[in-house]
Every structure is written in C-alpha cells, then in structure tokens.
MMTF fields as JSON, N, C-alpha, C and O atoms, coordinates in Angstrom:
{
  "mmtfVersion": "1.0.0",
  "mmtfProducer": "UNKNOWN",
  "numBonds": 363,
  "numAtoms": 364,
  "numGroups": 91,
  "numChains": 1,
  "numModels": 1,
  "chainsPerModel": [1],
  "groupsPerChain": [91],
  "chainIdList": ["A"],
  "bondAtomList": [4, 2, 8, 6, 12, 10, 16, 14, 20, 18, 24, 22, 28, 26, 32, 30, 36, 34, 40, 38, 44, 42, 48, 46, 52, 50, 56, 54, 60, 58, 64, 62, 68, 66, 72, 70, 76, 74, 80, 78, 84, 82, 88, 86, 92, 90, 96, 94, 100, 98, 104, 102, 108, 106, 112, 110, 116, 114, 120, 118, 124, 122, 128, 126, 132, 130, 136, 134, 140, 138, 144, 142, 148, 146, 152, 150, 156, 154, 160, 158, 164, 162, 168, 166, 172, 170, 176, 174, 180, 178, 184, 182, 188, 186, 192, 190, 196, 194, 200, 198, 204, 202, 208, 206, 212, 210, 216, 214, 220, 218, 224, 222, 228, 226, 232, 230, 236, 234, 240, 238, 244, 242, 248, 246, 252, 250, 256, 254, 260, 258, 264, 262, 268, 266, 272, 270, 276, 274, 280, 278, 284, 282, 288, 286, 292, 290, 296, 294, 300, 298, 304, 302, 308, 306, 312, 310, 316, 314, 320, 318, 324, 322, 328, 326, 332, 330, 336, 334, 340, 338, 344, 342, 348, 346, 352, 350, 356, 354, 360, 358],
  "bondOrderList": [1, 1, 1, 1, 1, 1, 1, 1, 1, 1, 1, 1, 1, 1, 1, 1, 1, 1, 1, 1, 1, 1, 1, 1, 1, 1, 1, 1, 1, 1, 1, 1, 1, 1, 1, 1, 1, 1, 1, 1, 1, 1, 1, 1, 1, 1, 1, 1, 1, 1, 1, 1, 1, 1, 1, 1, 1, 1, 1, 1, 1, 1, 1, 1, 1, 1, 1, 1, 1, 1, 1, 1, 1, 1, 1, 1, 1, 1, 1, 1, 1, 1, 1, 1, 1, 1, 1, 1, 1, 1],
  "groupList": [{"groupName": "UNK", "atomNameList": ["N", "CA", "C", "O"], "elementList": ["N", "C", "C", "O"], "formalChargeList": [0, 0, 0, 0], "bondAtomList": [1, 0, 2, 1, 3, 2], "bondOrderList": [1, 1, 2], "singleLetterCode": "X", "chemCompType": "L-PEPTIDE LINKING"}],
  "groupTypeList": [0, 0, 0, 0, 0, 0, 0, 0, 0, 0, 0, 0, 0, 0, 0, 0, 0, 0, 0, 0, 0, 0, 0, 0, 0, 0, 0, 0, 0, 0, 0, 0, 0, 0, 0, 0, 0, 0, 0, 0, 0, 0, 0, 0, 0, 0, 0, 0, 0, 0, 0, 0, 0, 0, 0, 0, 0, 0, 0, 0, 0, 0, 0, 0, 0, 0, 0, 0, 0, 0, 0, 0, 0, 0, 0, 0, 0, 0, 0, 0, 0, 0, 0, 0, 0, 0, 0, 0, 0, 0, 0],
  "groupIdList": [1, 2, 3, 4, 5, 6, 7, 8, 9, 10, 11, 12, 13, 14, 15, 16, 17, 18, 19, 20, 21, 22, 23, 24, 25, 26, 27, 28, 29, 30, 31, 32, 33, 34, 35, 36, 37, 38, 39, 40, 41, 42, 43, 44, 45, 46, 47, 48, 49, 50, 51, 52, 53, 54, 55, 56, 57, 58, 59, 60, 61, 62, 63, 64, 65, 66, 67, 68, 69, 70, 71, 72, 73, 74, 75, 76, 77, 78, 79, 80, 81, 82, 83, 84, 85, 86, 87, 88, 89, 90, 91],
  "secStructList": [7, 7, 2, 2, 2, 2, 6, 2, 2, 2, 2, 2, 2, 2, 2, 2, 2, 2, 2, 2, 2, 2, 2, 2, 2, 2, 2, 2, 6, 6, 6, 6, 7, 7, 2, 2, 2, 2, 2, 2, 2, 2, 2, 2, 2, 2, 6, 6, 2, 2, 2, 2, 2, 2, 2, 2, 2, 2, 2, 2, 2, 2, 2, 2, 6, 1, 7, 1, 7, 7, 7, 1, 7, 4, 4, 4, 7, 2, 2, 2, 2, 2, 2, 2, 2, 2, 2, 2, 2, 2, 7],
  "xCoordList": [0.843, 0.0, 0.883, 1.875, 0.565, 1.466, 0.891, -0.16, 2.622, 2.248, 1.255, 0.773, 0.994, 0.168, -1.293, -2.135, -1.493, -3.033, -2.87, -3.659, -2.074, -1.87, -1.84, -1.965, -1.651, -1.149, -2.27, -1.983, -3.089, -4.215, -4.573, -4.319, -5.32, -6.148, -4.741, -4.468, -4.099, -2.956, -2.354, -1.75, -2.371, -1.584, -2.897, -2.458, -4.147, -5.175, -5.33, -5.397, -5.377, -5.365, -4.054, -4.13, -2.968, -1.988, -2.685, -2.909, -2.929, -3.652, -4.584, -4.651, -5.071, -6.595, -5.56, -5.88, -4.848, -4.28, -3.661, -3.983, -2.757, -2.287, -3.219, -2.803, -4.39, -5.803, -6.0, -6.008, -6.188, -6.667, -5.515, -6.039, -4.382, -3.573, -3.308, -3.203, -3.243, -3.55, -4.671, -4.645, -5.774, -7.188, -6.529, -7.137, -5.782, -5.233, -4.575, -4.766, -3.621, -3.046, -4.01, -3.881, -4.873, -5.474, -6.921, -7.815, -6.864, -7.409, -7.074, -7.593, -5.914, -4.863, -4.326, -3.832, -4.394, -4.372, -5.472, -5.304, -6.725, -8.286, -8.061, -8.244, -7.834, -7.742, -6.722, -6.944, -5.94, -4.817, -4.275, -4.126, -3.687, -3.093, -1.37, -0.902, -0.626, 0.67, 1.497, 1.312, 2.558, 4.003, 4.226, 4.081, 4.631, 4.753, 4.058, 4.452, 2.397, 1.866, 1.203, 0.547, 1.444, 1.416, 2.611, 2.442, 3.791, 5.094, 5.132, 5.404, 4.947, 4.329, 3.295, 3.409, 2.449, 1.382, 1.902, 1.645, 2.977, 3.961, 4.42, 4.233, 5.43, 6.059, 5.742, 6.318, 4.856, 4.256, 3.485, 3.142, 3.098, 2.81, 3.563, 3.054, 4.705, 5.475, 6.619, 7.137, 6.547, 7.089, 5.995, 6.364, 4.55, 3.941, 3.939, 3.355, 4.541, 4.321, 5.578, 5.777, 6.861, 8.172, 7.77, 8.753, 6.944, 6.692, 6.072, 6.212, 5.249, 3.892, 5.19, 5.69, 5.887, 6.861, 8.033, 8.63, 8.494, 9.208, 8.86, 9.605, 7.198, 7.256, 6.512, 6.5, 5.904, 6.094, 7.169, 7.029, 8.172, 9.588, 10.103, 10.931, 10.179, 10.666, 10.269, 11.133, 9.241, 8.225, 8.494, 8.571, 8.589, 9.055, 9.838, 9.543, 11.305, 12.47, 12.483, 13.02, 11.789, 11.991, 11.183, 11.389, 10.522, 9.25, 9.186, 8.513, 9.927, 10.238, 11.249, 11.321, 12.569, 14.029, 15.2, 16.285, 14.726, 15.787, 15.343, 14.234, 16.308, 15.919, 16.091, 17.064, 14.871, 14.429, 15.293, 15.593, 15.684, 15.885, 17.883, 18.524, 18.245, 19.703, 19.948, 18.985, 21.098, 21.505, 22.44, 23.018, 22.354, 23.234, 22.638, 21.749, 23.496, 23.456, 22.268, 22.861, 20.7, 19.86, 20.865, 21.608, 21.323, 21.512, 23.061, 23.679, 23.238, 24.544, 24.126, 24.875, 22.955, 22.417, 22.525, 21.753, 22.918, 22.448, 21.03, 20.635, 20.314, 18.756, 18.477, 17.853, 19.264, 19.015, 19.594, 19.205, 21.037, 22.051, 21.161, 21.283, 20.227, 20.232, 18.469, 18.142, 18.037, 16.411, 17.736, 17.391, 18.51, 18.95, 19.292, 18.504, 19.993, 19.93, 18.852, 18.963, 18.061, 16.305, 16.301, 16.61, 15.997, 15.555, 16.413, 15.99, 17.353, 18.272, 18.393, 18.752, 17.951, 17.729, 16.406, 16.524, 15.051, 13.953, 14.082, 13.1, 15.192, 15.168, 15.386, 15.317],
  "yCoordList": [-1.186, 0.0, 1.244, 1.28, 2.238, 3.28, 4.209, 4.336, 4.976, 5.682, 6.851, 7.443, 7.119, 8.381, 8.198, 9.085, 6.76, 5.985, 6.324, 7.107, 5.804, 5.113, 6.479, 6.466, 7.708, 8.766, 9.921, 11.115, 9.529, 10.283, 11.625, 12.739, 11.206, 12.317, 13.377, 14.312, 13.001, 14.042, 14.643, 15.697, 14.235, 14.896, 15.583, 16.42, 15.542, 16.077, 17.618, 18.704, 17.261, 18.371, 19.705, 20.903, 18.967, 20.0, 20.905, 22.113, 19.751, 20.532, 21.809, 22.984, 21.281, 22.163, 23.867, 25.052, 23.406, 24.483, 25.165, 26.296, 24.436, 25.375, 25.916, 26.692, 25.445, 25.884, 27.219, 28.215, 27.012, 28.385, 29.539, 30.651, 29.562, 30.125, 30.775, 32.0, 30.323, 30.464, 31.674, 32.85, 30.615, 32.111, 33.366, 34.426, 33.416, 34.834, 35.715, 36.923, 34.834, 35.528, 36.193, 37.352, 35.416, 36.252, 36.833, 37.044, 37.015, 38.1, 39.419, 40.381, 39.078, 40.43, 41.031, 42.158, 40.431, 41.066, 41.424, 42.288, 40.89, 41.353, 42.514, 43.502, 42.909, 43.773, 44.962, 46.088, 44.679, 45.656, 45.83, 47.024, 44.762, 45.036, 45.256, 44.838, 46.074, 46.039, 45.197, 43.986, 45.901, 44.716, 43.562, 42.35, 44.261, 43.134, 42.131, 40.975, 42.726, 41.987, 40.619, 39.677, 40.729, 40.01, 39.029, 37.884, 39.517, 38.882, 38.095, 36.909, 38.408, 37.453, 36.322, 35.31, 36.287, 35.417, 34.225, 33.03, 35.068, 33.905, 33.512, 32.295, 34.007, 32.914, 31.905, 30.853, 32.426, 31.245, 30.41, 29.482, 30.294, 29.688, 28.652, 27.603, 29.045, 28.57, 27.214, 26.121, 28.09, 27.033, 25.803, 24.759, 26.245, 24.839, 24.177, 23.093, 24.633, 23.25, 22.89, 21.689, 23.851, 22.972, 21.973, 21.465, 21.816, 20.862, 19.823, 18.805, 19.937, 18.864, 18.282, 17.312, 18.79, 17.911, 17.5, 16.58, 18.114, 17.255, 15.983, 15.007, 16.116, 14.962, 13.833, 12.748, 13.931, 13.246, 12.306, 11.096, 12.991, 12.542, 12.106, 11.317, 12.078, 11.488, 10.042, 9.203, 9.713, 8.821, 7.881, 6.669, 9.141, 8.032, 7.458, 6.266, 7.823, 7.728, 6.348, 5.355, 6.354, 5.441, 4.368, 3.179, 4.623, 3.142, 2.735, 1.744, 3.49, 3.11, 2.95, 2.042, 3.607, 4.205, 3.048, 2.808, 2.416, 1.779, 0.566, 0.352, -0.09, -1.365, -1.204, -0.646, -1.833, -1.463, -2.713, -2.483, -3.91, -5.016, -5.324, -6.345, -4.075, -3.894, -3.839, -3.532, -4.079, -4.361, -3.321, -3.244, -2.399, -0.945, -0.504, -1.037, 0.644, 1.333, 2.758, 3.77, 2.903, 4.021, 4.986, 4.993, 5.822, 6.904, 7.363, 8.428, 6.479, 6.79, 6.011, 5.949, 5.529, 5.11, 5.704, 6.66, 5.694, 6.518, 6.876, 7.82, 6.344, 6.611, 8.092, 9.093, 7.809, 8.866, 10.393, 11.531, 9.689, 10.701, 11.852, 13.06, 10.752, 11.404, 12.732, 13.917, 11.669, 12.414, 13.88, 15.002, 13.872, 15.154, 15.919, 16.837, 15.754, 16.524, 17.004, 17.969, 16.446, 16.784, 17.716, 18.861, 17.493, 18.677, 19.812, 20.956, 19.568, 21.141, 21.982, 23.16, 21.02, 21.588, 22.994, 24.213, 22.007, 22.784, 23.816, 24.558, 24.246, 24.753, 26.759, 27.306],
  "zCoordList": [0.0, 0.0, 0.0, 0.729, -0.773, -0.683, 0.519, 1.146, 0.462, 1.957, 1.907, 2.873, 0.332, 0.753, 0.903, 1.04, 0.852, 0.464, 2.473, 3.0, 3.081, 4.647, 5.54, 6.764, 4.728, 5.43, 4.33, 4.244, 3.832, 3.484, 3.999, 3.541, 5.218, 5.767, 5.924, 5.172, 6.918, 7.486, 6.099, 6.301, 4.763, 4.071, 3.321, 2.533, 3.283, 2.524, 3.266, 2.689, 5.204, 5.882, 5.621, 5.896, 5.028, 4.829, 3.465, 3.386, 2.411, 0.888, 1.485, 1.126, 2.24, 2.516, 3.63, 3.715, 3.986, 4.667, 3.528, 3.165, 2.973, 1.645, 0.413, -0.448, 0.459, 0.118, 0.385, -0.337, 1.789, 2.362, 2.152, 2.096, 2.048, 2.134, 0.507, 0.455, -0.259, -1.628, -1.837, -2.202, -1.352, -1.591, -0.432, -0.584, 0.315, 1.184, 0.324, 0.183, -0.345, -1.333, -2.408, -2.801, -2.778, -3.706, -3.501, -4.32, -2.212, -1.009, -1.368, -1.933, -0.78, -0.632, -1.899, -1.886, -2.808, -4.032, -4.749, -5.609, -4.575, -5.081, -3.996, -4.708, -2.969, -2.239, -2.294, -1.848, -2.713, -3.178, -2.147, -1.89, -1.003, 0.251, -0.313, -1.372, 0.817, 0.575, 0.005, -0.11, -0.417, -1.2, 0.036, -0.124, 1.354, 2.536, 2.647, 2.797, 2.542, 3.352, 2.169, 2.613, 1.077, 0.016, 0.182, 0.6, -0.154, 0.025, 1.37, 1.181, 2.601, 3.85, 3.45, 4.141, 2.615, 2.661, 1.878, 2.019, 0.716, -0.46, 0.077, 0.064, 1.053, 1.706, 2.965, 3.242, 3.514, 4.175, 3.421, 4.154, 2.465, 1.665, 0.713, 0.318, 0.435, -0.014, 1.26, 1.03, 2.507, 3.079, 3.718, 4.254, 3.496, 3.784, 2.466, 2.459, 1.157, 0.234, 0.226, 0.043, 0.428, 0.846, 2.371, 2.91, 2.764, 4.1, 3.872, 4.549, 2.822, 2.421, 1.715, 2.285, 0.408, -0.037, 0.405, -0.154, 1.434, 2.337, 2.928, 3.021, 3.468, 3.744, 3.029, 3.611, 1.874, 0.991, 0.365, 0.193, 0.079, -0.357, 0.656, 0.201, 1.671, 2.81, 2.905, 2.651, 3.19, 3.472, 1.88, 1.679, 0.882, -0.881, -0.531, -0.453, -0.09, -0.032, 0.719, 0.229, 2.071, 3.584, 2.671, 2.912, 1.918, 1.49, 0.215, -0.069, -0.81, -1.939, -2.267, -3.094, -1.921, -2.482, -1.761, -2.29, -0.468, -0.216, 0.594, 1.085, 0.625, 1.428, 2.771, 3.277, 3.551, 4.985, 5.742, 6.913, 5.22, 5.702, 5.887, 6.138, 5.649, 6.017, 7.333, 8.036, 7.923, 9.366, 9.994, 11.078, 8.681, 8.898, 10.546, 11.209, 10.857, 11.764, 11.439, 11.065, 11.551, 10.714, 11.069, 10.088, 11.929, 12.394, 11.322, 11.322, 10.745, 9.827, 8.333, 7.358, 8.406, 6.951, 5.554, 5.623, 4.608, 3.191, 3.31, 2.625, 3.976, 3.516, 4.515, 4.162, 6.053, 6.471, 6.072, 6.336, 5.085, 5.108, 3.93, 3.724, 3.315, 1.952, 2.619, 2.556, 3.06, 4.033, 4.772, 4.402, 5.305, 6.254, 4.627, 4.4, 3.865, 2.598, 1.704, 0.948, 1.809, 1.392, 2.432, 2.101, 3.746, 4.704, 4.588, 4.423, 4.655, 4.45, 3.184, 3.164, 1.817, 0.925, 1.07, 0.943, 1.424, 1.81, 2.742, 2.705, 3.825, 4.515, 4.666, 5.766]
}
C-alpha cells in the first residue's frame, strides 16, 4: 500500500491548509493590500508546500528508495544521510 493511500487524511489536511492560504493571497491582491503583506502570505505559503513535499519525499524515499531489511546502523544510513539533505535543501 502506498504511503500516501496510509497517510491520506494528514496529508489532505496539509492541501486544505495550503488551500486556504492560496485564496489569502489572492485576497490580498483582489484587495490591493501592501508589497509586505502580500510577500508574507507567499512565503508562508510557499514554506507549507516545501513541508507537504518534504514529507512526501521522505516517506518516498523510507518506502520506496531503499531497502528497509539492512543491518546498517539508521543513524549513519544513506537513507538517512540522503532524508537530512532533502531537509536542508527545503530549509
């Protein structure tokens, strides 16, 4: 089963937040609100879909990308090394 079938609701509730956040933006621009306060709404906006796809790709990575059944050490794994490089990319 894929993880986003298993992790549904919690990732539908992020859509619907970045939903709402979307129509703010174009709130505030049907409104003709400030350069700031426009540019504030993009970027919070922008870092909840760098979050939704963070953890998307994360969860790809852990359940599609590598084998779970290695005897490695996780905390020094490729799988983790490569997930801390995803996060810092988004960051």
């Amino acid at each position: 089963m894929s993880h986003t079938i298993q992790e549904k609701q919690k990732l539908l509730n992020r859509v619907r937040r970045i939903k709402g956040q979307v129509e703010a933006i174009e709130r505030a621009l049907d409104e003709e609100h400030g350069c700031s306060d426009v540019l504030q709404r993009i970027t919070s906006c922008r870092g909840a879909m760098n979050g939704l796809l963070a953890v998307v790709l994360e969860d790809h990575i852990r359940n599609h990308l590598v084998d779970t059944d290695t005897d490695e050490d996780p905390a020094g794994s490729a799988t983790e090394q490569l997930i801390e490089v995803v996060h810092s990319y988004f960051k």
